[in-house]
N, C-alpha and C positions, 0 to 999 in steps of 0.2 A: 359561241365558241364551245366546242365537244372539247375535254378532257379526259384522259383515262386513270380514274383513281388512283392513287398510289396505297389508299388505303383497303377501298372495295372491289378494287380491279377492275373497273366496271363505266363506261363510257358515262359520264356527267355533265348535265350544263347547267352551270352555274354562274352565271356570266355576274354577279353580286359580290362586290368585295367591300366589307367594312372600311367604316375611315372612323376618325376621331371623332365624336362630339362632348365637343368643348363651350360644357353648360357653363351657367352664369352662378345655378346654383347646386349645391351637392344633391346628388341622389342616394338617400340616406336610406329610402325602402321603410321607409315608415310604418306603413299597413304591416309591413313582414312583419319589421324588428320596432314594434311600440318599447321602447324603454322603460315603461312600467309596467308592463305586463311579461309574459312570456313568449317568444317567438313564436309566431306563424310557421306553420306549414302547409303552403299551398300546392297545388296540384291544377296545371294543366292540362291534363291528357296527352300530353306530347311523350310517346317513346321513340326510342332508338334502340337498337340492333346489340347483343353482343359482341363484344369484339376484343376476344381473351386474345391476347399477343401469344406467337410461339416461342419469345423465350421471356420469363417473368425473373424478375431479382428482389433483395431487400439490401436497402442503403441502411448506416446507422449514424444517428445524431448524439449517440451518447456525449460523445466528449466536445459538443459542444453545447446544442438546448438541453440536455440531460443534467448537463456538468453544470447551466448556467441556473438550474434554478436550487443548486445544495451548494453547502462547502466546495470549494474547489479541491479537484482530486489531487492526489500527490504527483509524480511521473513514476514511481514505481507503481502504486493504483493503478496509472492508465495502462504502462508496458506489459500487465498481469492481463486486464480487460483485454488489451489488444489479443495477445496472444489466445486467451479464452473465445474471441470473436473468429479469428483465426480457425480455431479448430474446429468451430460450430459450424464454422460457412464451409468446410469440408472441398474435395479437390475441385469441386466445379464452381465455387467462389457462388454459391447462392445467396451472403451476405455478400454486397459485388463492392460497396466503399462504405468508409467511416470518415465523421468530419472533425477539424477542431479546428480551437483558435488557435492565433498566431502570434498574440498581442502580448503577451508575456513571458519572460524568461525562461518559464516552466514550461511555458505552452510548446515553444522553441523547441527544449530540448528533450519532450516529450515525442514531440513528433521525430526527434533526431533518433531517440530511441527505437522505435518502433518501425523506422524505415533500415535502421539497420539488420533488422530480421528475415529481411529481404522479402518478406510475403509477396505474393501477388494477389492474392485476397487475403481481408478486404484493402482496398485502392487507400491509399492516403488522401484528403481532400480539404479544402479549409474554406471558412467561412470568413470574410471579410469585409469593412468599410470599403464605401465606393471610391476609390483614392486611386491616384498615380502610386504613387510610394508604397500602399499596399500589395499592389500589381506587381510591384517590383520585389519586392520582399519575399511575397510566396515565389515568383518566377526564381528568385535568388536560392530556394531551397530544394528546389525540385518538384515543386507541384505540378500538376498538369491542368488542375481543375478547380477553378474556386468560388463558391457561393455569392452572390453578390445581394442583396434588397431591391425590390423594388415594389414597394407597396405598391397598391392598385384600386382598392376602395375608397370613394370621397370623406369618407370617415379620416382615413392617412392621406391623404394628399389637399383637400381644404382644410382638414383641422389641425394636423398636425405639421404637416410639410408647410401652409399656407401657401400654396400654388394653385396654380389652374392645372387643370389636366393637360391642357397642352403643353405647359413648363415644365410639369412631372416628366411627360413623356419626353421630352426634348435632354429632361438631365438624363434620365434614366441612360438616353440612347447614345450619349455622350460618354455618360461612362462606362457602359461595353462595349463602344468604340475604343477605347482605351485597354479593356482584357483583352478585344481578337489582337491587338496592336503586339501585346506583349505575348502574342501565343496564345494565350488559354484559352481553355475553353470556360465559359461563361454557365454556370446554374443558376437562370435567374427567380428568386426565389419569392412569386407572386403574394406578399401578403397580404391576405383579408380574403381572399377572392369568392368568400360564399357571400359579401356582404358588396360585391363591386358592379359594375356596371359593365355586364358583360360584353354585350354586342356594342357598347357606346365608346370603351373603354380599353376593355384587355385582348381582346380577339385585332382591334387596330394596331394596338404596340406589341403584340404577339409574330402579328404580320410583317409587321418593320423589322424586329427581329431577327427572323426568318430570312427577309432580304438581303440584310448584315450578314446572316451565317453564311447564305451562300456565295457573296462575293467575298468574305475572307476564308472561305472553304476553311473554317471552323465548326464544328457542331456548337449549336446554341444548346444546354439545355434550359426546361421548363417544370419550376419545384411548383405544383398547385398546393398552396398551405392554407387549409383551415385552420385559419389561426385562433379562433374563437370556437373552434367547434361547431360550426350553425348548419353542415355539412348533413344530406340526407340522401339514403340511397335507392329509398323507394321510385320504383318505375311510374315517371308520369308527374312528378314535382316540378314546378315552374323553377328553371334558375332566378336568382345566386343562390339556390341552396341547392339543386340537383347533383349529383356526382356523376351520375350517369350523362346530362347535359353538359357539362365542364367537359369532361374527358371528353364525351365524341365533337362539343363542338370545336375544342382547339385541337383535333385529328381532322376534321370536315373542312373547319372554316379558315382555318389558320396550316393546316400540311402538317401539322408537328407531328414525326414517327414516333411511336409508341415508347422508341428506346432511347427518344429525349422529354419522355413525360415522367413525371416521378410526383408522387402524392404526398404530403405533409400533413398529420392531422390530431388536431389535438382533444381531448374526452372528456369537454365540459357536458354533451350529454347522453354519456355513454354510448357513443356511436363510433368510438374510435378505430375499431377493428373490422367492423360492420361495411363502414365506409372507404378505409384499408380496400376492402377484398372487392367492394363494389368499382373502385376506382381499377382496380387486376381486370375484372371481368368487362370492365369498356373499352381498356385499350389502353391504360399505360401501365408498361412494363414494369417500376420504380415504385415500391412503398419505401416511404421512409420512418423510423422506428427508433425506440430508444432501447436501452437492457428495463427490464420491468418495468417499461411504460413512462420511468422517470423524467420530469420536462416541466416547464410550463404552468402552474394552476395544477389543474386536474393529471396535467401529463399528457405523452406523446405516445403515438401506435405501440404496446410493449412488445418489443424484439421475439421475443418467445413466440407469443399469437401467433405473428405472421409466419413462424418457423413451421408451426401447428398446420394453418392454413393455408400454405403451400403445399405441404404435405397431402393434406387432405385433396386440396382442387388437384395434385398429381399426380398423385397416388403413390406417390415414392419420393423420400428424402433425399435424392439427389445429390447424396453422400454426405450429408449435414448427420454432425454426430453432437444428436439432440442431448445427449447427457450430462454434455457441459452447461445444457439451461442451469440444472441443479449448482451444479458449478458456480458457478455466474450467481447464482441465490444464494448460495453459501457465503462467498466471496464479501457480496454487498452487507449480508446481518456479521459477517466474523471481523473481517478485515476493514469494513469502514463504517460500521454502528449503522445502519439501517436498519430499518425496523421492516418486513416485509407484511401487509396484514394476512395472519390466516388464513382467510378463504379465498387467496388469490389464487386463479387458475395456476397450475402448472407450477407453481413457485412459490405458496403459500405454504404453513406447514398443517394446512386440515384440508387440503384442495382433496387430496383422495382417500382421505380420514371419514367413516361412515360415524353420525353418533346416535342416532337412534338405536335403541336395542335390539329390534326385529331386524333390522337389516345388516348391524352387526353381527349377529348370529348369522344370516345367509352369506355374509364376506367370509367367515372364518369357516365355515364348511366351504365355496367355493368363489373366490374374489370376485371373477369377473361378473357375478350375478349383479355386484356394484359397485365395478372403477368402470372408467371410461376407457382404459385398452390399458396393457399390460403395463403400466407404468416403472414397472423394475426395467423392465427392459428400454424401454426408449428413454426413461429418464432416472433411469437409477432411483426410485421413491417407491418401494415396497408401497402397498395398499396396507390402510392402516384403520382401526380399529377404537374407538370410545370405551373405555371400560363402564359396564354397566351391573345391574343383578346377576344376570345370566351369564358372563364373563366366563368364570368359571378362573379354574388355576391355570389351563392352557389360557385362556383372554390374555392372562393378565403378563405370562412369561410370552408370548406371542409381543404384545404391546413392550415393552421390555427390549426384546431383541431385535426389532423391528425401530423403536425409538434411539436404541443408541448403536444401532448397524451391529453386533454380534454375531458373529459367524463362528464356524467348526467347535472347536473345541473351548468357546468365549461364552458360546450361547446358554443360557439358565434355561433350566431346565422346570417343567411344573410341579415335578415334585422336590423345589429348590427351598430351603427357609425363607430367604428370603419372599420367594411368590406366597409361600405360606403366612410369613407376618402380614405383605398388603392383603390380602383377600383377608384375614380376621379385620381388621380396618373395616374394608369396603363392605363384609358383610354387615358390620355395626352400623355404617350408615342406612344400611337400607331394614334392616330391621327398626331404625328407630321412625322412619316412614318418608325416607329419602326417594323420590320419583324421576331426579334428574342423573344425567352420567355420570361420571367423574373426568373432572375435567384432566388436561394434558398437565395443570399448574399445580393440581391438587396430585396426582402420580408423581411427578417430579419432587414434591414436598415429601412424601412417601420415601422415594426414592435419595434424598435425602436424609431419610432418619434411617432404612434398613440396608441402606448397599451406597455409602455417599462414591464410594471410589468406583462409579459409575460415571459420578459427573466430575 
């Protein structure tokens, strides 16, 4: 039987359609994932094609895997986050939804909040137990869409579910028979699947799915979550760990469009962004992300990145007004005690802080010799500056007004006392045979004894 792709446009015979096999015992991938050693990464030579969608989004999980691995946020927190999410994803909704829970009084009235602002981006969405009563409860507030579980690795379904895979599948199917029932639309959100049984497994209950969506003419979607991280995007990796095999084979083998695939992924080995964009570049449209990364262990895609990353694969921000990242940084170290570390991209406070001497000196004759692009302008974070020897009294009133935002008539000056007391300081250190910078803790201590009403 010829077909005509829906994905390659292109006449195919593929007369092969997966079914379930339903082992006796789990396929654990042993040889991959030896439990006392470190993961395998194997490679079969098998590639696939790119296949960037024309129109690409970012989902955000903050206010749910975000929210679930710190303190729970307040609902004035979250009504702030929202709004800040709001104006980042800018008029074309390039953040396109945020998810949350349901389950608590806050959670309630969090989301009551934040739908009263009327946005259309980002989308309201929630995350839920597989339940009638659940179904019911979001349908009772106006959701349209709601996350559902349904693990897929025999790591989750013999060990922890204690099922066969065909029982897994049989509940699963059961209970998004119950979300098209109530309306929704169903995001079924694959856990484990770098660690699952592809073609034995998920590509079968993918299929069934699929079958569901198009006789309740619901869209199904389809969350691939590296929930461990084990996710790699190198061209030519043997599944369960390929990204590029995942994505095109549930676009091949399974029909799922592009604009019901969405990526989950989390940065046990530092692959989280990597595997983000690889996941864009095969064919689904959906990363999903948290505000700095927060989630999880190690954490979830950080919202920013992919903000970044979009950018770059399109060459234009798509009216996302990346300034609020800063925002959004600020927000989390002022208003809820996080601690962001330093050197973090984008959101750190040394991400575009040079501290080597020598190239300190070439920032403060001309920046862009060492930021990564104009950062004042995309994200509001002046290029910034290690005081060192060579500093000089401009270094030091530069670092100064640049540290605590100074502008017009606010700004110190280098021939200011103040610049004059720390540079006698910093000179004594390096005269007594000081080699390293000064740091940002050791300025602010400074800044402290000659100008406290600074801080």
């Amino acid at each position: 039987m010829l077909d005509r792709s829906r994905n390659s446009n292109l006449l195919e015979q593929d007369p092969y359609r997966y079914t379930l096999q339903d082992v006796d015992e789990p396929a654990l991938f042993r040889q991959i994932y030896p439990y006392d050693q470190i993961p395998k990464v194997v490679f079969n030579h098998r590639r696939v094609d790119l296949a960037m969608p024309e129109d690409i989004w970012i989902t955000d999980t903050s206010f749910r895997d975000g929210m679930q691995s710190q303190a729970p946020y307040s609902v004035e927190q979250m009504l702030d986050l929202f709004d800040m999410l709001h104006r980042l994803s800018g008029p074309n909704g390039v953040i396109r939804q945020t998810e949350f829970f349901v389950y608590s009084e806050k959670d309630r009235k969090a989301i009551e909040k934040c739908m009263e602002r009327g946005y259309q981006f980002p989308e309201i969405t929630t995350w839920i137990r597989a339940t009638k009563k659940d179904f019911e409860l979001v349908k009772s507030i106006g959701i349209k869409e709601t996350g559902i579980l349904v693990s897929c690795s025999d790591y989750h379904i013999f060990k922890k579910l204690r099922m066969s895979r065909g029982e897994a599948m049989g509940h699963y199917l059961s209970v998004i028979s119950d979300a098209f029932d109530a309306g929704l639309v169903p995001r079924c959100h694959f856990e484990d699947i770098t660690r699952a049984d592809f073609y034995g497994f998920v590509v079968p209950f993918v299929n069934a799915l699929m079958d569901m969506s198009r006789d309740a003419g619901i869209p199904v979607k389809i969350r691939v979550c590296d929930t461990l991280g084990y996710g790699i995007p190198y061209p030519g990796v043997a599944l369960p760990r390929s990204v590029p095999g995942i994505i095109n084979g549930l676009r091949h083998y399974s029909g799922v469009p592009s604009a019901q695939l969405e990526w989950h992924g989390h940065n046990d080995f530092y692959k989280a962004v990597a595997n983000a964009t690889t996941a864009w570049l095969y064919g689904a449209s959906a990363v999903n992300c948290s505000m700095l990364g927060i989630g999880e262990r190690t954490g979830n895609v950080p919202l920013e990145a992919m903000v970044i990353e979009y950018a770059s694969l399109r060459g234009t921000t798509d009216g996302m007004d990346t300034r609020v990242i800063t925002e959004i940084a600020e927000y989390f170290e002022k208003n809820m005690g996080y601690e962001i570390p330093g050197m973090t991209p984008f959101v750190g406070r040394y991400f575009n802080q040079t501290r080597a001497g020598i190239h300190a000196d070439g920032l403060m004759k001309d920046e862009e010799i060492y930021n990564i692009f104009d950062t004042k302008a995309l994200l509001n974070r002046s290029a910034g500056v290690a005081i060192n020897a060579t500093s000089g009294l401009a270094g030091i009133a530069y670092w100064l007004n640049e540290t605590f935002r100074l502008t017009g008539a606010q700004q110190i000056s280098k021939h200011s006392e103040v610049v004059a007391q720390m540079k006698e300081w910093i000179d004594h250190e390096y005269m007594s045979g000081r080699q390293t910078v000064i740091s940002d803790e050791e300025m602010r201590m400074l800044v402290q004894r000659f100008a406290p009403e600074l801080l």
